[in-house]
LUMGU-836924 format. One record per residue: residue number from 1; chain; y, x, z of N, C-alpha, C in turn. Coordinates in steps of 0.05 Angstrom, whole numbers, padded with zeros to 5 digits. Atoms other than C-alpha are relative to their C-alpha. Last residue first. Layout:
BEGIN
   nupa   selum      npy      npx      npz     capy     capx     capz      cpy      cpx      cpz
    NUM       A        Y        X        Z        Y        X        Z        Y        X        Z
...
***
This chain:
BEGIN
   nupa   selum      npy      npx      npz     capy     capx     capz      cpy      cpx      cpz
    276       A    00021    00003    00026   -00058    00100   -00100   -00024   -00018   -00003
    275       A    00026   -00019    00008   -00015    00091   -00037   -00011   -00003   -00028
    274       A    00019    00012   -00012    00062    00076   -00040   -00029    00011   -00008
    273       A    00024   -00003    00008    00112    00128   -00050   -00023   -00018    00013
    272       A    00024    00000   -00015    00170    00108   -00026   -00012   -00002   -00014
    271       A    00014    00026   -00018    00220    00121   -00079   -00024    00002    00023
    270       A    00004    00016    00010    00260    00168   -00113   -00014   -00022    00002
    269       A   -00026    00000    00008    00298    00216   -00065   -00010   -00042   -00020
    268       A   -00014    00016   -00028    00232    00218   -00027    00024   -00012   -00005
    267       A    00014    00029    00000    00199    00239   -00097    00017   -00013    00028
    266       A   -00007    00019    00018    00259    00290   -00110   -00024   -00023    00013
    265       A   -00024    00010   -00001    00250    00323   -00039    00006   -00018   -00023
    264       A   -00005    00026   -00012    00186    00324   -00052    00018   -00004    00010
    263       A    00021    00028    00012    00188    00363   -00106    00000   -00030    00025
    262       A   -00011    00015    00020    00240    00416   -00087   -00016   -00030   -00004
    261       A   -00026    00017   -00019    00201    00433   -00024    00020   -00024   -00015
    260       A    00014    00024   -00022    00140    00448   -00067    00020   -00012    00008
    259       A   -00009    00025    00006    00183    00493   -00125   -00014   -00030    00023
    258       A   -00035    00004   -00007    00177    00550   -00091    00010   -00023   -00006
    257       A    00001    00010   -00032    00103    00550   -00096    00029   -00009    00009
    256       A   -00016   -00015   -00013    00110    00552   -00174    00005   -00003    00033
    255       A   -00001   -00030   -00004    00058    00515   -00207    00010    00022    00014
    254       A   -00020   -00020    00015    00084    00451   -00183   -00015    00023   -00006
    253       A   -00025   -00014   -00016    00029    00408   -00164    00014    00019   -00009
    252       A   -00009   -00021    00010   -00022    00359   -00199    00013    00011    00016
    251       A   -00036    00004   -00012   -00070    00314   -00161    00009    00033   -00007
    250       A   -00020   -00025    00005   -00137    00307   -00204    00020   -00005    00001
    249       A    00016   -00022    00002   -00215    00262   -00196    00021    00032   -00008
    248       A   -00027   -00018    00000   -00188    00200   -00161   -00017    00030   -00005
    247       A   -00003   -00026   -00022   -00246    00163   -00172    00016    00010   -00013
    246       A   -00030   -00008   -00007   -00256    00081   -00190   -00008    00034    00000
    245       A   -00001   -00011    00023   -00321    00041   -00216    00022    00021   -00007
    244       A    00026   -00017    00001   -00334    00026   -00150    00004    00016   -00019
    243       A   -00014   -00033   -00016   -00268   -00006   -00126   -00016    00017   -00009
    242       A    00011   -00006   -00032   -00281   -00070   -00175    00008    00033    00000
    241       A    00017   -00012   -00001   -00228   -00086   -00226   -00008    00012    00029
    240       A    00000   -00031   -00008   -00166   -00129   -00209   -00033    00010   -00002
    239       A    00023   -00003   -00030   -00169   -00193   -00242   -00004    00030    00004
    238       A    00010   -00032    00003   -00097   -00196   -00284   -00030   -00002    00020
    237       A    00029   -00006    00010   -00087   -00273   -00288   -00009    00026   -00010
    236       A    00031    00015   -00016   -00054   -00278   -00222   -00016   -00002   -00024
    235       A    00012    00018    00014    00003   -00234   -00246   -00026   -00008    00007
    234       A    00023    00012    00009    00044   -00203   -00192   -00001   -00012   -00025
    233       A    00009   -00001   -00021    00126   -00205   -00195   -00043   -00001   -00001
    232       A   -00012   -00015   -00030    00173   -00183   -00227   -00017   -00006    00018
    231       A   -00001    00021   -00032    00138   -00199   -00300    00011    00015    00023
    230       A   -00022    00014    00003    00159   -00164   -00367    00008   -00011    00019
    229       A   -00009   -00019   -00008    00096   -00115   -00361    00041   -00012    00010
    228       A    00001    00010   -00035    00059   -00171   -00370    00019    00023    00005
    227       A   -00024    00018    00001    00066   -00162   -00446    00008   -00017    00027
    226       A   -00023   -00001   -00002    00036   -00094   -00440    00028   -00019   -00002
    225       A    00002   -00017   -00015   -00035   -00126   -00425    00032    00010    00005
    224       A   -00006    00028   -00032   -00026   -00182   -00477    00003    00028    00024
    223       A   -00026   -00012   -00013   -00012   -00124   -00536    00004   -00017    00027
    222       A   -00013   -00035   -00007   -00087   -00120   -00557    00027   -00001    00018
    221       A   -00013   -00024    00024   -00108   -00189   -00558    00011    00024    00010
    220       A   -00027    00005   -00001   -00141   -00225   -00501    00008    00010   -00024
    219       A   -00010    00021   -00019   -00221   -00245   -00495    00035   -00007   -00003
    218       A   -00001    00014    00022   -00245   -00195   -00544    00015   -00024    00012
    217       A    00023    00013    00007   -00288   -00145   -00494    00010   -00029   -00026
    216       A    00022   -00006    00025   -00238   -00097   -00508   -00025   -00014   -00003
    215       A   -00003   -00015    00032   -00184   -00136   -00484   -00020    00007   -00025
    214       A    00004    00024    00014   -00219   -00167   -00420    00013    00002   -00030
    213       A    00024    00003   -00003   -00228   -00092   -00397   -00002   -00034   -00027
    212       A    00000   -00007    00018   -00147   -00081   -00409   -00041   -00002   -00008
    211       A   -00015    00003    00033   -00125   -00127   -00363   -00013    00020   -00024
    210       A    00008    00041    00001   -00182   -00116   -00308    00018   -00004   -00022
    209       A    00032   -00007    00002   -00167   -00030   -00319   -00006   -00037   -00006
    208       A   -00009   -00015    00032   -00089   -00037   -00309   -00029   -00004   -00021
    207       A   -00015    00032    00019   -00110   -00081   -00247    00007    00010   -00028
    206       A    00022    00018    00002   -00158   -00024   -00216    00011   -00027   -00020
    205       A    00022   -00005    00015   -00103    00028   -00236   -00018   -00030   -00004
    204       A   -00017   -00001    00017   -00046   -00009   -00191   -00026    00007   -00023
    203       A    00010    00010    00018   -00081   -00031   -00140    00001   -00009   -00026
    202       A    00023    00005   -00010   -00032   -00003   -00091   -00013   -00018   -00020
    201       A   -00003    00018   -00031    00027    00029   -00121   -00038   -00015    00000
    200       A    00010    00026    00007    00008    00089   -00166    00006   -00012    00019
    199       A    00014    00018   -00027    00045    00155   -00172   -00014   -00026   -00003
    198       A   -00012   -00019   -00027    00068    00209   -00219   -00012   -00014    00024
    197       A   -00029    00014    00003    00021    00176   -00275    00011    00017    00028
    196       A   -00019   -00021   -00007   -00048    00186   -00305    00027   -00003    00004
    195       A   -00020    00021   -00004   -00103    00134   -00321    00008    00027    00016
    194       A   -00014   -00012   -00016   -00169    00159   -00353    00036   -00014    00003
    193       A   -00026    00000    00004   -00217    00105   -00381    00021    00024    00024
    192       A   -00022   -00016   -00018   -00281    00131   -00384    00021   -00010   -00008
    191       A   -00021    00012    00013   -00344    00074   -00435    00017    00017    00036
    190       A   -00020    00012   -00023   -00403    00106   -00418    00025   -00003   -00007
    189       A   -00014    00024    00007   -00448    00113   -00477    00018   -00016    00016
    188       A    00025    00006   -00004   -00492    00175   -00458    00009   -00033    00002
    187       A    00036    00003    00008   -00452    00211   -00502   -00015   -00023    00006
    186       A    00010   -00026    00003   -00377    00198   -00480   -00038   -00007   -00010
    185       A    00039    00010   -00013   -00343    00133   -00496   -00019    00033   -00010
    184       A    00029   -00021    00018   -00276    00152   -00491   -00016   -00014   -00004
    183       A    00037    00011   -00013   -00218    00103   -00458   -00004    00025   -00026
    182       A    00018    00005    00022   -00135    00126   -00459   -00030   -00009    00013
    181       A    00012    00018   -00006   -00070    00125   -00408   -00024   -00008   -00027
    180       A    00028   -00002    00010   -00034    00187   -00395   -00011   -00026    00008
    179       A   -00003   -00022    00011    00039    00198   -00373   -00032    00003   -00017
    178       A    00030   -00004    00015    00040    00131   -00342    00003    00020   -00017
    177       A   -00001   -00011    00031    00120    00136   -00307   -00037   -00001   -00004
    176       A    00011   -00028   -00007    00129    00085   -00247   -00006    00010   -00027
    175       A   -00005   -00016    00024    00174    00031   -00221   -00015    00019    00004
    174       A    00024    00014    00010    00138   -00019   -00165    00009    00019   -00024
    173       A    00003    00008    00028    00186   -00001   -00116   -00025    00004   -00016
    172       A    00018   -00025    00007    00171    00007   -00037    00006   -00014   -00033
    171       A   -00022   -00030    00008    00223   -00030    00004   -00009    00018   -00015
    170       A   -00023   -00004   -00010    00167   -00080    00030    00010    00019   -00003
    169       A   -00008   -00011   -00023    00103   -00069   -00013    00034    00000    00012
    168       A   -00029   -00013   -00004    00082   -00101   -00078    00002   -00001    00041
    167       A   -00005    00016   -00022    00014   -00111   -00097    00021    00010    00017
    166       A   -00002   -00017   -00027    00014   -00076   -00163    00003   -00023    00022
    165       A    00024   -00005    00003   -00004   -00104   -00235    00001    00012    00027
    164       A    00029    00021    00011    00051   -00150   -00249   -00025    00011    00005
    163       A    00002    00019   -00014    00099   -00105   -00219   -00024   -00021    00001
    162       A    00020    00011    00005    00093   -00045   -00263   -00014   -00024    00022
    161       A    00001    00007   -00022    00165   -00033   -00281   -00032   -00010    00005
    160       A   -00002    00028    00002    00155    00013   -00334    00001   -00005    00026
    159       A   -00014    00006   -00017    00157    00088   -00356    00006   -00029    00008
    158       A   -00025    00001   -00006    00114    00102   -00398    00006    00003    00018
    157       A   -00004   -00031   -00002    00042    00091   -00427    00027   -00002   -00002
    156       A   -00010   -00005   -00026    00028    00012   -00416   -00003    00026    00007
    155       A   -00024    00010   -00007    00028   -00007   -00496    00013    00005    00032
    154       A   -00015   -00013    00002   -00025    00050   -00518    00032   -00020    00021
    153       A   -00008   -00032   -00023   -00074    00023   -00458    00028    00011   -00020
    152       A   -00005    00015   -00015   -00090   -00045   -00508    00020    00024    00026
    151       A   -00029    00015    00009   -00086   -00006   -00569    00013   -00014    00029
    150       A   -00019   -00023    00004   -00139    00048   -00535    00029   -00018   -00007
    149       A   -00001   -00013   -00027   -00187   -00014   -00502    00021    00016   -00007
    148       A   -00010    00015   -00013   -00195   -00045   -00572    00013    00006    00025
    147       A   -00024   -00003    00007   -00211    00015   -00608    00018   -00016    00010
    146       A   -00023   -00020   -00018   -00262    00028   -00549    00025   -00001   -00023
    145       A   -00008   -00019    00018   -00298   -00043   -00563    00023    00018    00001
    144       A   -00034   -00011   -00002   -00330   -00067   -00505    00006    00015   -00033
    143       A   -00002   -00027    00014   -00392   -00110   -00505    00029    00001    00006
    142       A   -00005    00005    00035   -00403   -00162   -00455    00002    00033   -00010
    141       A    00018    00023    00012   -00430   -00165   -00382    00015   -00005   -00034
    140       A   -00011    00016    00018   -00397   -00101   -00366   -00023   -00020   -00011
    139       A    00011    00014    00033   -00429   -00058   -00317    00008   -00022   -00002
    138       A    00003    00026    00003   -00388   -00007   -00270   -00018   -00024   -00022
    137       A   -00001    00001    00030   -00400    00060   -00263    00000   -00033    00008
    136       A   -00027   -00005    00014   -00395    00095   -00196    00009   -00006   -00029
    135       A   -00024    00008   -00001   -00450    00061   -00158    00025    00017   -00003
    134       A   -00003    00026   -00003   -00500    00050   -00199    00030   -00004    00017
    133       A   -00030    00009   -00014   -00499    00118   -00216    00012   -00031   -00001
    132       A   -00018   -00027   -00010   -00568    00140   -00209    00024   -00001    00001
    131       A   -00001   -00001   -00035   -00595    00069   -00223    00017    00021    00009
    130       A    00032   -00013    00000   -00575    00069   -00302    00009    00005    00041
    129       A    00000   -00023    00001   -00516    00007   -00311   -00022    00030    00021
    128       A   -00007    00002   -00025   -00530   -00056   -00341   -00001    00036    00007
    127       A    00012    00000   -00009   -00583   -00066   -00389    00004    00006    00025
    126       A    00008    00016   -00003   -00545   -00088   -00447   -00021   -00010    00030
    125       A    00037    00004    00015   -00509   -00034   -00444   -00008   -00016    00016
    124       A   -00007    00027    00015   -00424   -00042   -00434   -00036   -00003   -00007
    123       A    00030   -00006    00011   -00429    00016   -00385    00004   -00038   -00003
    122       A    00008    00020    00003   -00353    00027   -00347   -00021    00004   -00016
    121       A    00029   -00009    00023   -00335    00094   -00310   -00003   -00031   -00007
    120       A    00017    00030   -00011   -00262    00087   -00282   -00018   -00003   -00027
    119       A    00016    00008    00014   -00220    00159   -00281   -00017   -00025    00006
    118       A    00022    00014   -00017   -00161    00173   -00236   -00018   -00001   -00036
    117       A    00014    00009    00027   -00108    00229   -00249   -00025   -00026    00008
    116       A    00017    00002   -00005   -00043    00241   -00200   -00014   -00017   -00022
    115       A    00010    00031    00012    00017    00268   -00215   -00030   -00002    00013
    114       A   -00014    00008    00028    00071    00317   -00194   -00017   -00018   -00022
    113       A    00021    00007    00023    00044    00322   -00121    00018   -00004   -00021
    112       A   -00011   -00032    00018    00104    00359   -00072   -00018   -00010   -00024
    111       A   -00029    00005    00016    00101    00284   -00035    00012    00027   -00024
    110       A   -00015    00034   -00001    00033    00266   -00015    00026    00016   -00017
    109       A    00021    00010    00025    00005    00342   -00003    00009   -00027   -00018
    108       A    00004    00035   -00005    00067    00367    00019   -00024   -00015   -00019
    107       A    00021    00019    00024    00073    00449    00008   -00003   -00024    00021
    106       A   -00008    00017    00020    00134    00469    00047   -00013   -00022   -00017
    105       A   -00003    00029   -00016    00095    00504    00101    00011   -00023   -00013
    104       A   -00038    00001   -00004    00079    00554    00041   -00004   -00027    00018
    103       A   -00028    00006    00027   -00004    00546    00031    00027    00000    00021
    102       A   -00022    00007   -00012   -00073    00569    00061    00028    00002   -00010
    101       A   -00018   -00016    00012   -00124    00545    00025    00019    00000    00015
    100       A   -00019    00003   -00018   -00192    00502    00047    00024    00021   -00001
     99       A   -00026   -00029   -00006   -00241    00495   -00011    00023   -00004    00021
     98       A    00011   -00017    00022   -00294    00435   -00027    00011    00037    00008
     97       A   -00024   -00019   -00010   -00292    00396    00042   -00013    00019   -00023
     96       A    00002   -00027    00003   -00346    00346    00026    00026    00005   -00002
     95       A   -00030   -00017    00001   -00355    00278    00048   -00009    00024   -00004
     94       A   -00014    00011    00027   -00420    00233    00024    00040    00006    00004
     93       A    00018   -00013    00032   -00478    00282    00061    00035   -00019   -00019
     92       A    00022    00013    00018   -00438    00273    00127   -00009    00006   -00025
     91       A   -00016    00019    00019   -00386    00326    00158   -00028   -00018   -00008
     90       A   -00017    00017   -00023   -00417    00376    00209   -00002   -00030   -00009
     89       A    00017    00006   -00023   -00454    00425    00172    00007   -00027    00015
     88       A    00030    00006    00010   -00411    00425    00115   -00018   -00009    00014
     87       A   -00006    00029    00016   -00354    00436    00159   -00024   -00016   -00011
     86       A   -00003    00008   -00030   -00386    00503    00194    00004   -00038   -00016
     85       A    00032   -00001   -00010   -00396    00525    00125   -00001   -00018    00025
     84       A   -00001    00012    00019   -00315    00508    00116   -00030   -00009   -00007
     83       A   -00010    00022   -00005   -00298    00543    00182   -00005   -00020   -00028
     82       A    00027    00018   -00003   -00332    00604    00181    00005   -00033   -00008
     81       A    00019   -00008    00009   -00281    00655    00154   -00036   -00008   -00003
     80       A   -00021    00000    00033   -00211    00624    00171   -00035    00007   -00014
     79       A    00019    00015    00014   -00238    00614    00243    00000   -00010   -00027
     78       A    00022   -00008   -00009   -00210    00666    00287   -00017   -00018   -00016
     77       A    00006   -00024   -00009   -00150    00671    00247   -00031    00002    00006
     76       A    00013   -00010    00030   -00139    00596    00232   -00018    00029   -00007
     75       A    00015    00015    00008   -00134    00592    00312   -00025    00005   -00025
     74       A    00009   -00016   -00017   -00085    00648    00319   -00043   -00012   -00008
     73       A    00008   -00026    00013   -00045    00617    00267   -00025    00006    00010
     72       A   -00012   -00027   -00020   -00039    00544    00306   -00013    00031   -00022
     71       A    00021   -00020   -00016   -00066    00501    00251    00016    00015    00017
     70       A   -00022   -00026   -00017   -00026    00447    00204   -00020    00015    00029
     69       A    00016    00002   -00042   -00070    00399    00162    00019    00029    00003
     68       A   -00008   -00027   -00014   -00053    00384    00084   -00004   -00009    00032
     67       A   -00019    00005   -00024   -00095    00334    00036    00004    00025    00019
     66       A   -00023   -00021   -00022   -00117    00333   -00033    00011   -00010    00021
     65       A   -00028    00003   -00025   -00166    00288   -00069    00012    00030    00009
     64       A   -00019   -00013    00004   -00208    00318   -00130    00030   -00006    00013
     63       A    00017   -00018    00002   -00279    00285   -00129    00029    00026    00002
     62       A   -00017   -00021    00001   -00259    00224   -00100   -00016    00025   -00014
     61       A    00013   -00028   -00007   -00286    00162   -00094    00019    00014   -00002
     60       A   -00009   -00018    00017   -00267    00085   -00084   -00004    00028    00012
     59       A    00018   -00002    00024   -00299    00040   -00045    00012    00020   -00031
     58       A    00029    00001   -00023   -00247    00022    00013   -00009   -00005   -00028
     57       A    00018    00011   -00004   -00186    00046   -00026   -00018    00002    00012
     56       A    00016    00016    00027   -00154    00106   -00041   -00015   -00017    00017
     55       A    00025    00021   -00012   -00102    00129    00000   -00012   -00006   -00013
     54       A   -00002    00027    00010   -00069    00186   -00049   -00022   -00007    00021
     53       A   -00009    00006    00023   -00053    00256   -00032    00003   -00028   -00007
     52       A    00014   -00003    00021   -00068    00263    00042    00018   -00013   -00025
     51       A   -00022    00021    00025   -00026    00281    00100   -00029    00001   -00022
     50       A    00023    00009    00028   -00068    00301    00163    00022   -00021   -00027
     49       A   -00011    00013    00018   -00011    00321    00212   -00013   -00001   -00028
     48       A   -00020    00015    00002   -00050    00365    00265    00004   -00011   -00031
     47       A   -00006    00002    00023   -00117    00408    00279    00030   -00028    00000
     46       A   -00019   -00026    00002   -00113    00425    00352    00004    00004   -00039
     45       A   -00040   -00001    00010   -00117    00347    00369    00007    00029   -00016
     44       A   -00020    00023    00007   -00193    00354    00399    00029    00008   -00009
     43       A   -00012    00005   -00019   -00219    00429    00388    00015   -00023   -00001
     42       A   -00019   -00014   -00013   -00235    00471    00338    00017   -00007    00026
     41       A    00003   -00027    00007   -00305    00455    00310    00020    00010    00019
     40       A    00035   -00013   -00007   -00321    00383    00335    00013    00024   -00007
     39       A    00003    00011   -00026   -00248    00353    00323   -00021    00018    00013
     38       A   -00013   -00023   -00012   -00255    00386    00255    00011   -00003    00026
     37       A    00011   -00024    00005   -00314    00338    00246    00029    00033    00007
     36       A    00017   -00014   -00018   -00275    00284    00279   -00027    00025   -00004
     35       A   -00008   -00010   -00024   -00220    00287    00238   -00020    00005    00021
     34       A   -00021   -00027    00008   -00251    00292    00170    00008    00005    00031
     33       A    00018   -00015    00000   -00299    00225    00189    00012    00034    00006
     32       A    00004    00002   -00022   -00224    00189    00202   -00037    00017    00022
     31       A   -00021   -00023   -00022   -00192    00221    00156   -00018   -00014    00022
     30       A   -00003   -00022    00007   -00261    00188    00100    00024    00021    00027
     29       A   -00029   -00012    00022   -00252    00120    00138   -00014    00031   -00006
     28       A    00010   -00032    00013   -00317    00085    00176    00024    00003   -00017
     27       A    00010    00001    00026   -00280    00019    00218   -00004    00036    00000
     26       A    00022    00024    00005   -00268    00007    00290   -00012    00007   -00036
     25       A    00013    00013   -00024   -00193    00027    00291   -00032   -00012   -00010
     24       A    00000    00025   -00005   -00177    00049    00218   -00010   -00007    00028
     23       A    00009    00002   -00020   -00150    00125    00194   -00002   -00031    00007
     22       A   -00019    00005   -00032   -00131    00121    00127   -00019   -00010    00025
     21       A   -00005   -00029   -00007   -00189    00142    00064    00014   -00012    00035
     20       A   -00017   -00012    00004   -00225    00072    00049    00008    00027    00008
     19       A   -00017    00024    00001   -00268    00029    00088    00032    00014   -00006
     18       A   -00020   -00004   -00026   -00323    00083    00079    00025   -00024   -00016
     17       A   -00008   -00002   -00022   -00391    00070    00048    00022   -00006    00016
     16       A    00018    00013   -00007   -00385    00078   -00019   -00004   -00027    00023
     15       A   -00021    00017   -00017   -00330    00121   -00020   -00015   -00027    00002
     14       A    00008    00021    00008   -00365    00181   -00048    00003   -00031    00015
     13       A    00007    00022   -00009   -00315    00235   -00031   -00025   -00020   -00012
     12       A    00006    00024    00019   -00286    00304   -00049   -00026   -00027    00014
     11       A    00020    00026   -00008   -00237    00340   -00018   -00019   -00016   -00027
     10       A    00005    00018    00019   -00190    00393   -00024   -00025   -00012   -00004
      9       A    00028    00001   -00005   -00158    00416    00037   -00008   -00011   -00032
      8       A    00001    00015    00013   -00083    00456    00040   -00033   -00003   -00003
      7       A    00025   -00001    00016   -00081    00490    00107   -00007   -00022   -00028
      6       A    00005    00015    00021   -00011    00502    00133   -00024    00002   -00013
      5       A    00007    00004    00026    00005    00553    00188   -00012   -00022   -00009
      4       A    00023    00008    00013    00026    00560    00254    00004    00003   -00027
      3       A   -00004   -00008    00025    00059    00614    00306   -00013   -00023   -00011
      2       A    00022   -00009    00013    00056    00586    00375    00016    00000   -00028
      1       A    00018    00018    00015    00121    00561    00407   -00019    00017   -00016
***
């Protein structure tokens, strides 16, 4: 059997466009652009087992996805030195292949991860949000107030069941740790909420974001948001925030290469990881 190696990719997206990251019959996907540009360079199939960090959504971005691809050596070899230019070329203006690394067969993009970071741009001005990033910023038809938004975020930093805000998945738990959950309002008055946690089940962020949105605009009180947290199942009056205002912008990993294997052996240990 051929020698191979492990190419860790790191990606960045404007999701606009594509009907999400996972490969779709018939539909535009980010792996599914990805594959056929390295399709084009090296050869149908000879790139293998596209794992990525977190599915994100149809309309959600990226600026700091991760995903691993497996190469015959010989391969990587002859094309370790063009292959990322070559990419560029290839790929559309709203995928980019930032760095391509080659890593311990161990490393698991999906399961060796030790957290993943999202950010969601909101613009509370009166005027709606400035053309240039229309679409990665969302606009708020009311005002937001960010002390409002921080009380509302301190109550769902933890460890919780977060059922109420996830679209639950056969055999896939809904428990997960929030290691980071605050809003800014940077300079040019954009209201950033960052959202940080080992994993997210599926529309987990976007619903964290719709509860705590109607907060700072005045609508709920501060602690309503973490008092859903009580529910097993859905809550129908969470409205999940749009996909636009979304990007996965930082998936952590052990420092220590040695530790890869370890890691996802604990996350497999501890639950199916559902997508982000």
């Amino acid at each position: 059997m051929a020698e191979g190696i492990r190419l860790r990719l790191d990606v960045s997206y404007d999701g606009t466009d594509f009907s999400g990251w996972a490969h779709q019959p018939d539909r535009r996907t980010v792996a599914g652009v990805l594959v056929q540009a390295l399709d084009l360079v090296l050869g149908a199939g000879t790139a293998t087992g596209l794992t990525v960090a977190g599915r994100t959504d149809a309309g959600v971005h990226a600026t700091g996805q991760v995903c691993h691809l497996d190469l015959p050596a010989a391969v990587w070899r002859q094309h370790d030195a063009t292959l990322l230019r070559r990419l560029a070329r290839l790929l559309p203006a709203d995928v980019r292949v930032r760095a391509m690394t080659e890593v311990p067969a161990e490393f698991d993009a999906r399961f060796s991860a030790t957290f993943r970071r999202y950010e969601y741009r909101v613009t509370d001005a009166p005027w709606g949000a400035e053309p240039l990033r229309r679409y990665d910023t969302l606009a708020w038809p009311k005002g937001l107030d960010l002390a409002a938004l921080n009380a509302a975020a301190d109550g769902l930093v933890g460890e919780h069941d977060f059922a109420a805000y996830c679209r639950r998945k056969e055999n896939a738990t809904t428990l997960r740790e929030v290691t980071r959950l605050d809003w800014r309002r940077d300079p040019d008055g954009i209201l950033v909420a960052t959202v940080q946690a080992d994993a997210f089940c599926q529309a987990m962020v976007r619903s964290l974001v719709g509860a705590m949105l109607v907060v700072g605009d005045g609508r709920r009180p501060a602690g309503w948001p973490a008092g859903l947290l009580v529910r097993r199942e859905r809550a129908s009056e969470v409205t999940v925030a749009p996909a636009h205002g979304l990007t996965l912008v930082a998936v952590g990993y052990p420092k220590d290469p040695a530790e890869y294997a370890r890691r996802a052996t604990l996350t497999r240990r501890l639950r199916v990881v559902p997508d982000a």
